[in-house]
Every structure is written in structure tokens, then in C-alpha cells.
ChimeraX commands (.cxc) that place a marker at each C-alpha (Angstrom):
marker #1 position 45.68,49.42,-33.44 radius 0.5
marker #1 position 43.94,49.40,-36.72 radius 0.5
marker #1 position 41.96,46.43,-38.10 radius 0.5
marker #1 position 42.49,46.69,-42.06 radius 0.5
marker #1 position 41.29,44.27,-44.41 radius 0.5
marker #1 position 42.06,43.34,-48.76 radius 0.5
marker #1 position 39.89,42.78,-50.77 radius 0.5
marker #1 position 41.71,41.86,-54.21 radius 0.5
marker #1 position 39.25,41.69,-57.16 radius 0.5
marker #1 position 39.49,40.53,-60.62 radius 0.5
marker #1 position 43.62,40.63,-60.07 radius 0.5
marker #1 position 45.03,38.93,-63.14 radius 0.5
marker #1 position 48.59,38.40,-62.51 radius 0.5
marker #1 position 49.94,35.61,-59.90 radius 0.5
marker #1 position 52.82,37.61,-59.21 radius 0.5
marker #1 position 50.89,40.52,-57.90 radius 0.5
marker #1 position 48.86,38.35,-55.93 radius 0.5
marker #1 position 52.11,36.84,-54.20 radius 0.5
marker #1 position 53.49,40.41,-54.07 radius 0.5
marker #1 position 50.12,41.89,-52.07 radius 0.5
marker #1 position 50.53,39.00,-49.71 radius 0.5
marker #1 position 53.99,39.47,-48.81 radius 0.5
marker #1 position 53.24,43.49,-48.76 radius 0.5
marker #1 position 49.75,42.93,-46.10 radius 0.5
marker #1 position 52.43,41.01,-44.13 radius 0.5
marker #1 position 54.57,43.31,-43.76 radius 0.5
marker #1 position 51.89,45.91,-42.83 radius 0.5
marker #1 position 49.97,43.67,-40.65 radius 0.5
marker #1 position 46.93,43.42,-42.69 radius 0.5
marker #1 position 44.66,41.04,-40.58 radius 0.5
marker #1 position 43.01,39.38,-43.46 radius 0.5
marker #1 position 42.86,39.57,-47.30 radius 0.5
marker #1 position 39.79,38.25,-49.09 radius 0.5
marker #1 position 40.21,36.90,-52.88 radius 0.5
marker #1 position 37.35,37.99,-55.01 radius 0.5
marker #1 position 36.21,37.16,-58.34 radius 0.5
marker #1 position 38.54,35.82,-60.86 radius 0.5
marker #1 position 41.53,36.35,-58.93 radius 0.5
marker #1 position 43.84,33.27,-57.97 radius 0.5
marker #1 position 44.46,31.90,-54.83 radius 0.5
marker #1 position 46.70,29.62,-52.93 radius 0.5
marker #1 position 46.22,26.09,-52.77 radius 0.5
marker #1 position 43.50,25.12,-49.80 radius 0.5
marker #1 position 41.63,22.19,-48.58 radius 0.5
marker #1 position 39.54,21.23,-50.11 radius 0.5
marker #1 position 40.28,23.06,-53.23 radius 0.5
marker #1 position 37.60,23.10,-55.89 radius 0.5
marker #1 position 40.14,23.55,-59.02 radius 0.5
marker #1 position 41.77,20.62,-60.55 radius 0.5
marker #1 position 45.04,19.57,-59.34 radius 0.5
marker #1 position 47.48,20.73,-61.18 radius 0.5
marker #1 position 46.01,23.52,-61.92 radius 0.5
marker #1 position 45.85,24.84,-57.95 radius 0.5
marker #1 position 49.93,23.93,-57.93 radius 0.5
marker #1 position 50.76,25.79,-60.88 radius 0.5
marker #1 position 48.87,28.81,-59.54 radius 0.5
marker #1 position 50.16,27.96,-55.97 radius 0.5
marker #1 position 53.84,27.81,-56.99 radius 0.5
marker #1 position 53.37,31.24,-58.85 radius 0.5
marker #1 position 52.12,33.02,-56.07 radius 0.5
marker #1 position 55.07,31.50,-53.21 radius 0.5
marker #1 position 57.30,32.99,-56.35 radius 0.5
marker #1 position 56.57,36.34,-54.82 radius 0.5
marker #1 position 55.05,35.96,-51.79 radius 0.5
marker #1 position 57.92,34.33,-50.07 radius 0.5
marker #1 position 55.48,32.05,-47.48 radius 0.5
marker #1 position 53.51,35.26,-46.48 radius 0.5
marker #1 position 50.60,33.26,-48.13 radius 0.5
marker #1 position 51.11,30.64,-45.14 radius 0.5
marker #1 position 50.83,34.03,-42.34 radius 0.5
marker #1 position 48.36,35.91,-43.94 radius 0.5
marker #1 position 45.00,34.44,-42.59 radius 0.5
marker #1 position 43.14,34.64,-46.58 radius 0.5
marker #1 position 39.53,33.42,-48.04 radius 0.5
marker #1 position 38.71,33.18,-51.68 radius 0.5
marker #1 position 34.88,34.16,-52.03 radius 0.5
marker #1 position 34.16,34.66,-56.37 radius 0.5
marker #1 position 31.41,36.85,-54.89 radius 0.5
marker #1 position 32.44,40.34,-54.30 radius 0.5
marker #1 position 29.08,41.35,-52.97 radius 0.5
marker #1 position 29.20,38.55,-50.25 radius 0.5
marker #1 position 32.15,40.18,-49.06 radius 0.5
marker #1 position 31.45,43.98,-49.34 radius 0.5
marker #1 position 28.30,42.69,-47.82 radius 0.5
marker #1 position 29.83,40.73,-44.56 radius 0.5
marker #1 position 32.24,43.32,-44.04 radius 0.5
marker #1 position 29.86,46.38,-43.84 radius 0.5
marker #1 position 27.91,44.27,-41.50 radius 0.5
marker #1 position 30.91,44.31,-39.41 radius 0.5
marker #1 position 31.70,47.67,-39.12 radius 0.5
marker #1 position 34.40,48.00,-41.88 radius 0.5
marker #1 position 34.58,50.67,-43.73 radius 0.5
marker #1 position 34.97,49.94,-47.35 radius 0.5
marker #1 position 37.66,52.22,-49.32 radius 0.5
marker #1 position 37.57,51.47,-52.81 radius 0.5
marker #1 position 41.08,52.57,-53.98 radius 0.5
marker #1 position 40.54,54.41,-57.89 radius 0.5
marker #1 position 40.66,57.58,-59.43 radius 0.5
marker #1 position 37.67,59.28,-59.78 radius 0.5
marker #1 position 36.21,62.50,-59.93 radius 0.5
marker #1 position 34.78,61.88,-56.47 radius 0.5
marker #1 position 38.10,60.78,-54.84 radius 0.5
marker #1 position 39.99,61.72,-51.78 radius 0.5
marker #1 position 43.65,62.45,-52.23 radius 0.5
marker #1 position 45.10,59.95,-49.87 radius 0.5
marker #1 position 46.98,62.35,-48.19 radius 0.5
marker #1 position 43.80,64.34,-46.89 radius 0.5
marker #1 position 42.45,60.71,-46.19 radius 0.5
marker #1 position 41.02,59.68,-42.65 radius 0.5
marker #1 position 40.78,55.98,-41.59 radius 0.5
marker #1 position 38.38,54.29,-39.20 radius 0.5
marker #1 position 39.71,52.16,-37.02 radius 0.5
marker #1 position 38.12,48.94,-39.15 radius 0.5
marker #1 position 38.96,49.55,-42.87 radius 0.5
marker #1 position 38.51,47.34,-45.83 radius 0.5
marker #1 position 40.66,48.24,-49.51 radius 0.5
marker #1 position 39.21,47.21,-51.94 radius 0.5
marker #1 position 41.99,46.67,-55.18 radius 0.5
marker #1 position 40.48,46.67,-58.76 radius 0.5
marker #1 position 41.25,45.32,-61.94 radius 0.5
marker #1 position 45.42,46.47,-63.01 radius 0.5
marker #1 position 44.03,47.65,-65.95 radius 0.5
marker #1 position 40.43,48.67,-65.93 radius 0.5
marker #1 position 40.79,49.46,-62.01 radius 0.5
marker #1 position 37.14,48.97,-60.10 radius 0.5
marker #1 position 33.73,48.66,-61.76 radius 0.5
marker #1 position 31.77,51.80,-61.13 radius 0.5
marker #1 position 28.48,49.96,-59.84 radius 0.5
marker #1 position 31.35,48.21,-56.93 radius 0.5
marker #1 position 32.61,52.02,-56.48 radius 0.5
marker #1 position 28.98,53.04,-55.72 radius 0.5
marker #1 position 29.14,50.80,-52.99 radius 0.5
marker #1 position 32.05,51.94,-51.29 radius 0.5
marker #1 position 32.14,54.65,-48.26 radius 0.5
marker #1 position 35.39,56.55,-50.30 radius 0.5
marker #1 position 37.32,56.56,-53.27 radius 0.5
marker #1 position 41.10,57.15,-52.26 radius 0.5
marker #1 position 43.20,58.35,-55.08 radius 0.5
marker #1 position 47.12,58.46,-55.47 radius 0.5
marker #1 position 48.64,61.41,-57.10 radius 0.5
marker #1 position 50.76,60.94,-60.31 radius 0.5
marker #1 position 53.39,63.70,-60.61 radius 0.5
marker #1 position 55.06,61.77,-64.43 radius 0.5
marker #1 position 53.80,60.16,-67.45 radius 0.5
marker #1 position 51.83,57.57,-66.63 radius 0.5
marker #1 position 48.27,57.46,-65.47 radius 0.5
marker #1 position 48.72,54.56,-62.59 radius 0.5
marker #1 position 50.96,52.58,-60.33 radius 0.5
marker #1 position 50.92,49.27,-60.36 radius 0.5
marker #1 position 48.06,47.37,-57.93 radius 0.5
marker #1 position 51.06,46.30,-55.44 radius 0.5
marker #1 position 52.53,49.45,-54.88 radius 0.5
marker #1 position 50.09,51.63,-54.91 radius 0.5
marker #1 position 48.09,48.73,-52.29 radius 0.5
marker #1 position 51.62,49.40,-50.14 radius 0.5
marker #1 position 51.11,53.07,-50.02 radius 0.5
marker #1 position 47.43,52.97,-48.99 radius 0.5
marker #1 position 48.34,49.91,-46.28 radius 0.5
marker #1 position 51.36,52.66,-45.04 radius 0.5
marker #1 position 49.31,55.64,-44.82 radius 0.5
marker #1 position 46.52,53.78,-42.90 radius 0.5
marker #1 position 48.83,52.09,-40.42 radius 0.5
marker #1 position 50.26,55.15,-39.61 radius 0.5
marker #1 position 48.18,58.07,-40.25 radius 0.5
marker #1 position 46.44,59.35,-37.17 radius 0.5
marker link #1:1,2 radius 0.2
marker link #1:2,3 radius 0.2
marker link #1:3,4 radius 0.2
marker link #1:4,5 radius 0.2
marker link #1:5,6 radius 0.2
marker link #1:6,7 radius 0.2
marker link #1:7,8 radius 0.2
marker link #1:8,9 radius 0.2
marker link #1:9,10 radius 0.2
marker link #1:10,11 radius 0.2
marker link #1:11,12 radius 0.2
marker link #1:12,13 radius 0.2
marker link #1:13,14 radius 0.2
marker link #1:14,15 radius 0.2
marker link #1:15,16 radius 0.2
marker link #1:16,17 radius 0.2
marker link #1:17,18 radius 0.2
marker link #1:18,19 radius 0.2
marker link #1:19,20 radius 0.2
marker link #1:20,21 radius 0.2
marker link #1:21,22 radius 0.2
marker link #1:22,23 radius 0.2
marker link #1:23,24 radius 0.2
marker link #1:24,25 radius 0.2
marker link #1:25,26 radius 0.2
marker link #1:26,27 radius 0.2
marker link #1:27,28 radius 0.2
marker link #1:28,29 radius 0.2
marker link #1:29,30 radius 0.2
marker link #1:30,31 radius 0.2
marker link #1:31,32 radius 0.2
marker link #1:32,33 radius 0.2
marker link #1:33,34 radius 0.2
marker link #1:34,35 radius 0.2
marker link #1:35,36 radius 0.2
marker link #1:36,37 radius 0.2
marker link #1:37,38 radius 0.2
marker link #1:38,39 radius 0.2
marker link #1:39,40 radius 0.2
marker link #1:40,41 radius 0.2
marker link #1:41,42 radius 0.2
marker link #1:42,43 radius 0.2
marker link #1:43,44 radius 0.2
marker link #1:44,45 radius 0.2
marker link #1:45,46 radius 0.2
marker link #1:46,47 radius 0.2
marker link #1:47,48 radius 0.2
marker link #1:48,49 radius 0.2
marker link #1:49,50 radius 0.2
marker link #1:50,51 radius 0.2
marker link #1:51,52 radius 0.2
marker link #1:52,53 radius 0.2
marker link #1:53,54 radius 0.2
marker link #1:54,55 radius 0.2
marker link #1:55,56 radius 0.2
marker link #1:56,57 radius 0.2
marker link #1:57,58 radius 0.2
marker link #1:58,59 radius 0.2
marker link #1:59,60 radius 0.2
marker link #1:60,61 radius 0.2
marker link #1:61,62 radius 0.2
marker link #1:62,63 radius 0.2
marker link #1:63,64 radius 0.2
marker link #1:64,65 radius 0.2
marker link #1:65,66 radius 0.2
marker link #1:66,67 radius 0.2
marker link #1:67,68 radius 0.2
marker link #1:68,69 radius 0.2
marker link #1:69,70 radius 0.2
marker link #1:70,71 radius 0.2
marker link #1:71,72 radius 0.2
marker link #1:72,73 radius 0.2
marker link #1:73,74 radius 0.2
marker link #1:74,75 radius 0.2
marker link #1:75,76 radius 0.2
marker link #1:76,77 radius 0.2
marker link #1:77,78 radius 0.2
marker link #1:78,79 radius 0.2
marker link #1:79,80 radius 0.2
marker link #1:80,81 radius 0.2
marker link #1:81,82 radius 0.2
marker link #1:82,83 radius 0.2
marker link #1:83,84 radius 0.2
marker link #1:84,85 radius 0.2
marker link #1:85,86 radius 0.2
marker link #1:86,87 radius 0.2
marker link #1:87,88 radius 0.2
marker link #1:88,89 radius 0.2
marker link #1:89,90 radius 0.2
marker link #1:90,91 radius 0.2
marker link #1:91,92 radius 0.2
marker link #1:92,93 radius 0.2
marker link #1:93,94 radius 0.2
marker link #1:94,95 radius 0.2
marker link #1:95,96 radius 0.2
marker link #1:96,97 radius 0.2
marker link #1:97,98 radius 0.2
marker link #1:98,99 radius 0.2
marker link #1:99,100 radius 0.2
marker link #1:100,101 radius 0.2
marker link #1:101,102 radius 0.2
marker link #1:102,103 radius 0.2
marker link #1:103,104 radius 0.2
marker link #1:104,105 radius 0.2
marker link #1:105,106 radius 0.2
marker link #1:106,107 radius 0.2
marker link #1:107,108 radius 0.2
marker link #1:108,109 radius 0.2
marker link #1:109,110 radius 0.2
marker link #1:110,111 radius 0.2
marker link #1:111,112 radius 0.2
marker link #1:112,113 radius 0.2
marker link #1:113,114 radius 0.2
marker link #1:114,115 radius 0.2
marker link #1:115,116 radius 0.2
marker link #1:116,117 radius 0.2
marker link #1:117,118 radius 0.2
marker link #1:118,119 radius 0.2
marker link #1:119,120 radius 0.2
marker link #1:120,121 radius 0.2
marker link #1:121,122 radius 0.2
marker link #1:122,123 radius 0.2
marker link #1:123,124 radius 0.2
marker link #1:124,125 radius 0.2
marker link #1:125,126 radius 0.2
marker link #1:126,127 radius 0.2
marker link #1:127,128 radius 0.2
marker link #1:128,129 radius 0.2
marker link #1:129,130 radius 0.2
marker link #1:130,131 radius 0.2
marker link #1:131,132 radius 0.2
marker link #1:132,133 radius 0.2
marker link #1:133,134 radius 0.2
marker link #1:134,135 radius 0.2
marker link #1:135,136 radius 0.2
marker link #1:136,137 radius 0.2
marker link #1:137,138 radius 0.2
marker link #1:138,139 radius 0.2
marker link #1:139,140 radius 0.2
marker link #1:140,141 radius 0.2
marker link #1:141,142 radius 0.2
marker link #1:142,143 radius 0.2
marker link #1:143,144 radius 0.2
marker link #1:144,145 radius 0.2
marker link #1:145,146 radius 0.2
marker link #1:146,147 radius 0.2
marker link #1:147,148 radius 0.2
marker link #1:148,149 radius 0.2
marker link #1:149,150 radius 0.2
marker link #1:150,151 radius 0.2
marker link #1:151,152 radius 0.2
marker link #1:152,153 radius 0.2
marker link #1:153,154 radius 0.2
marker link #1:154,155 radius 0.2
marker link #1:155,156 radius 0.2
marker link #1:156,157 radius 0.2
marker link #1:157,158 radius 0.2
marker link #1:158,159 radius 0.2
marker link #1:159,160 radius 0.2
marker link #1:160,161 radius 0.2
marker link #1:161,162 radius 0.2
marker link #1:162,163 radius 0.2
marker link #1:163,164 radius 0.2
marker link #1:164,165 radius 0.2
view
């Protein structure tokens, strides 16, 4: 079975956060690294203040429904730690953007250790991370808008590489 990885980086919103955890659950991501400014659950010891780890704690179980307690996660604020440990490992690292080097994900083959890397809602992934990465997996937009949101589109990546051969 496949090993696959999160990275989330520079994720604003708590509710997304609570959302992927619930969604790598489901999928049986093995391990979802925080990155950057994104929040976290509470842990021990936790380096924020208080009240401020509960707030953000109680945001994320909003979505996440306790997959935050069965998702094994780390919080590292250094991306390039992680890209770093992980390529040491054998992961290949799959930034997932639009760009105008990207792979349509349907035409998109998987090692058997893969690491996503999710950007920014807005701004998506910084090009100097994107340099780093082995691929740039793209989803198709067939309306308006120019993006799905980080959750969903995460879900469809997570779905095609659990089950694509």
C-alpha cells in the first residue's frame, strides 16, 4: 500500500486545517506535517500561550471531528526541514499548483512514498518551494473560477493517489 504524506504550508484558516485532518483520515494519510504559519493542535509541551493553543485547538476539533487525535501530525515552522527529511527518505515531493510545468492529475503517476505539499488558499505555493518539488500536479477547472478550495482539491489528489495504479 502507498505511504503518502501532508505537508500543509502557510494554511490560514483553522477550519481547513480541521477539514484536511479529518479528509487524510479518511484516506489513510500516514502523517501530515504543519509548516510555517499554519496552526496546529494543542501538544505537549506547546510553545504558544495558553489560551491561545485552546482557541486554535477548539477551532480545528470544529472540523476535524477527533481525526486530529488519529492522525499521527508534527508542526515544524521550517518547510525546508521537512522537504529536506522527507527527500532523504525516499518521498517523493508533489507540490500540488498550477503551473505551466504541471501534470494534469489524471495523467499523474505516484511512487509508492509520496509527500503533497498544500500551498497558501490564496497565493497557492511559493515558486522557489515549487523548484524544489519532483512535480507540479494540477486540477482541471471546467467553470468560473480559477481554484478549489485547499481541502477539496487535497481530497482529490489523496483519492487519485490511493487508488491510481
Amino acid at each position: 500500500m502507498r505511504t503518502i504524506v501532508l505537508i500543509a504550508h502557510d494554511i490560514r484558516s483553522t477550519h481547513n486545517v480541521g477539514s484536511l485532518l479529518r479528509t487524510a483520515e479518511g484516506l489513510g494519510v500516514t502523517h501530515v506535517y504543519f509548516t510555517g504559519y499554519t496552526p496546529y493542535p494543542p501538544t505537549q509541551p506547546d510553545e504558544r500561550l495558553p489560551h491561545i493553543a485552546a482557541k486554535l485547538g477548539r477551532q480545528i476539533s470544529k472540523t476535524a471531528l477527533g481525526a486530529e487525535t488519529l492522525v499521527p501530525w508534527t508542526y515544524n515552522p521550517d518547510i525546508l526541514d521537512c522537504i529536506k527529511a522527507l527527500k532523504s527518505d525516499g518521498f517523493q515531493l508533489i507540490a500540488l499548483e498550477q503551473s505551466e510545468s504541471s501534470v494534469a492529475l489524471p495523467e499523474f503517476k505516484s511512487s509508492e512514498k509520496v509527500a503533497i505539499l498544500l500551498g497558501r488558499e490564496v497565493e497557492g505555493i511559493e515558486p522557489e518551494l515549487l523548484k524544489r518539488c519532483d512535480v507540479t500536479v494540477e486540477i482541471a477547472m471546467f467553470g468560473k473560477k480559477e481554484s478549489f478550495n485547499v481541502v477539496q482539491a487535497a481530497a482529490m489528489i489523496l483519492y487519485h493517489c490511493r487508488f491510481a495504479d
